[in-house]
Wavefront OBJ file of the C-alpha trace (Angstrom):
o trace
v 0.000 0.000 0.000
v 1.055 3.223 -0.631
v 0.312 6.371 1.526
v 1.314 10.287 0.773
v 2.647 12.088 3.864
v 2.129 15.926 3.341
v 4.319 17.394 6.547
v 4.366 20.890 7.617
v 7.676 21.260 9.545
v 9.706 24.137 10.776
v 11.986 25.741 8.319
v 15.496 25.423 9.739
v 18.316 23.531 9.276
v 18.718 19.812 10.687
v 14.613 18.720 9.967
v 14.897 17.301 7.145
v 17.857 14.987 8.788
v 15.931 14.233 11.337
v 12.908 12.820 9.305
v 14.770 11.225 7.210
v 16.627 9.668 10.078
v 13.097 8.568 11.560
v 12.626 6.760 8.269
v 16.273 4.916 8.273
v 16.235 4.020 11.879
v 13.201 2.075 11.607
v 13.697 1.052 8.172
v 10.966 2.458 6.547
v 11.408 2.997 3.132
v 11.086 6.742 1.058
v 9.722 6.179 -2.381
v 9.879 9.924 -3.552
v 10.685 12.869 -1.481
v 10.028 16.593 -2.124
v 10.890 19.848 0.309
v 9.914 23.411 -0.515
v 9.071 26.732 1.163
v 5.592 27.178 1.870
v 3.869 30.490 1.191
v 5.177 31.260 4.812
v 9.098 31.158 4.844
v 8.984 29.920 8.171
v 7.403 26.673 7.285
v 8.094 24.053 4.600
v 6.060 21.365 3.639
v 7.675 18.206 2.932
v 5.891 15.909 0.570
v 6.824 11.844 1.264
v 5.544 8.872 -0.509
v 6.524 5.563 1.307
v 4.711 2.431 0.751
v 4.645 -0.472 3.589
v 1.643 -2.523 5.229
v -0.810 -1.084 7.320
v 0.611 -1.257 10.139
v 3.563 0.411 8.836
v 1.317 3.180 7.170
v 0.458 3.544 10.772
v 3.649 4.004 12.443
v 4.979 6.442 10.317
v 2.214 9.102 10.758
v 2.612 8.321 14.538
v 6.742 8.779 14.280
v 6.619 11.997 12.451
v 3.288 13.374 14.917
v 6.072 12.784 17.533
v 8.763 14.915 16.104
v 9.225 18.359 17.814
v 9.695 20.089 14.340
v 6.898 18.930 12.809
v 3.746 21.222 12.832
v 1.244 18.909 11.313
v 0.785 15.544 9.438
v -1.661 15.150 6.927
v -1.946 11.631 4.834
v -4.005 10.461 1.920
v -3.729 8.107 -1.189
v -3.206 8.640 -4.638
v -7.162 8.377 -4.982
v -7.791 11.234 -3.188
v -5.006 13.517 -4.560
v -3.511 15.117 -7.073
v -0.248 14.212 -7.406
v 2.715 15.824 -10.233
v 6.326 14.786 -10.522
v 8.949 16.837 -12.892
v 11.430 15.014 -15.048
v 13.993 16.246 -17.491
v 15.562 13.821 -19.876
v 18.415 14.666 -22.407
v 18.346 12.637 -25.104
v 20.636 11.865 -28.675
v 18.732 12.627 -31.471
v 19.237 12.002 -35.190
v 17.156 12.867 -38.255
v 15.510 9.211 -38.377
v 14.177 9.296 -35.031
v 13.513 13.335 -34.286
v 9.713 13.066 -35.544
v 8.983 10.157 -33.543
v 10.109 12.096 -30.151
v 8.011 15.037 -31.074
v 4.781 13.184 -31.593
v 5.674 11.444 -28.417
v 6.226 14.394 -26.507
v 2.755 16.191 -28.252
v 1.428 13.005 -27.116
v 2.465 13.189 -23.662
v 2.314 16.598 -23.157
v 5.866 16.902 -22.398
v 7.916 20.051 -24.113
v 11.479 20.421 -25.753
v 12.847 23.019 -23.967
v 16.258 23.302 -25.247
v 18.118 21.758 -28.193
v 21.161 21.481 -30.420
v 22.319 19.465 -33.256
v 22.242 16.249 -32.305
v 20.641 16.516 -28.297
v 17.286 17.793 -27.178
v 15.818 18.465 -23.423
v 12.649 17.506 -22.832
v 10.654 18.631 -19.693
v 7.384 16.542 -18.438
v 5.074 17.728 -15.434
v 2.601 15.091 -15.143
v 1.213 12.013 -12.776
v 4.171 9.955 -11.551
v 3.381 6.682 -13.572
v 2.811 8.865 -16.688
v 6.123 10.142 -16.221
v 7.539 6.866 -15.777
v 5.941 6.221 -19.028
v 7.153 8.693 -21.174
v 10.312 7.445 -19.952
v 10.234 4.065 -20.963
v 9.184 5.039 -24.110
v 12.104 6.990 -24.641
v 14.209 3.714 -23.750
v 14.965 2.879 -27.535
v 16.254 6.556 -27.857
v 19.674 6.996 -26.701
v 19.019 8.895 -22.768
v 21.990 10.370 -22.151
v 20.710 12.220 -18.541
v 17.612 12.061 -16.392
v 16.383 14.647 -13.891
v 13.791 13.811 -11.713
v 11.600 16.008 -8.890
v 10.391 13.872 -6.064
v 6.290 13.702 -6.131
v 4.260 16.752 -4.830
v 0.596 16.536 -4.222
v -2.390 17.594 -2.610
v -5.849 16.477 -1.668
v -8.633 16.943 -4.139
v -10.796 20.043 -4.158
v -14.157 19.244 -1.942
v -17.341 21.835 -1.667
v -16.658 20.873 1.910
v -13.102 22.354 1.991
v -15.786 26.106 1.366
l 1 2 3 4 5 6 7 8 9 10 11 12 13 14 15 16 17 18 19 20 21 22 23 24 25 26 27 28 29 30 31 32 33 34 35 36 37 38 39 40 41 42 43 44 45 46 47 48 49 50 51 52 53 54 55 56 57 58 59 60 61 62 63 64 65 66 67 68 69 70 71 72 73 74 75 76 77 78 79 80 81 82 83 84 85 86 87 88 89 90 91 92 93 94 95 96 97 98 99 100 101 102 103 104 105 106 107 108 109 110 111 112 113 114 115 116 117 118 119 120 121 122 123 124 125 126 127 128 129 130 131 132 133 134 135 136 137 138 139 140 141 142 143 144 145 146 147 148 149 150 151 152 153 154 155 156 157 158 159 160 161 162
């Protein structure tokens, strides 16, 4: 099972050791991992996606509750969320194969944002498995460098959130 941990925690050096310590110490394991400055500079928000049993699912809300840095712990699934990853690949490109990776990326909605002779960067800001899809089909193309973002997300829009 997997679970989304969306953690508010204090913006300061050291926290983000310290949760990922709580993780490694108990051997729990991180599946993506994403920190950024909320809209308040004294808070981040640090978006985790670990996967485990129930019990496990369990623990770990209860382990980071317990953490004096953190200011609140909020979980849900993929279900209930939105969820977006970033990836850029650099790729080798010749003249045989260059209208194939277009319509792939107008297919995916992914952009080439830079390019020169014989390489192109492509960005993609999508769904995590949709992003692991563009890259396998880029597998037959010669990948010379990945970049990826850890996942961010957020619960779904409710009336009751009014």
């Amino acid at each position: 099972m997997k679970k989304i941990y969306s953690v508010l925690v204090e913006n300061r050096s050291g926290v983000l050791c310290k949760v990922a310590g709580l993780f490694s110490r108990r051997c729990f394991n991180i599946n993506s991992l994403a920190v950024g400055e909320t809209d308040d500079p004294a808070v981040s928000c640090m978006t985790i996606v670990s996967s485990g049993d129930q019990r496990t699912i369990e623990q770990i809300e209860k382990q980071l509750n317990k953490k004096l840095d953190v200011i609140k712990v909020k979980t849900f699934d993929e279900t209930s969320s939105i969820s977006r990853e970033l990836m850029l690949v650099k790729i080798k490109y010749n003249r045989n194969n260059r209208k194939d990776i277009m319509e792939n990326c107008a297919i995916m909605h992914a952009s080439i944002v830079d390019m020169s002779k014989h390489m192109m960067l492509i960005q993609i800001c999508d769904a995590p498995e949709r992003v692991q899809l563009f890259l396998t089909m880029l597998q037959s193309i010669s990948i010379v460098e990945v970049a990826r973002t850890g996942t961010l997300a957020l619960p779904k829009c409710m009336e009751s959130d009014i």
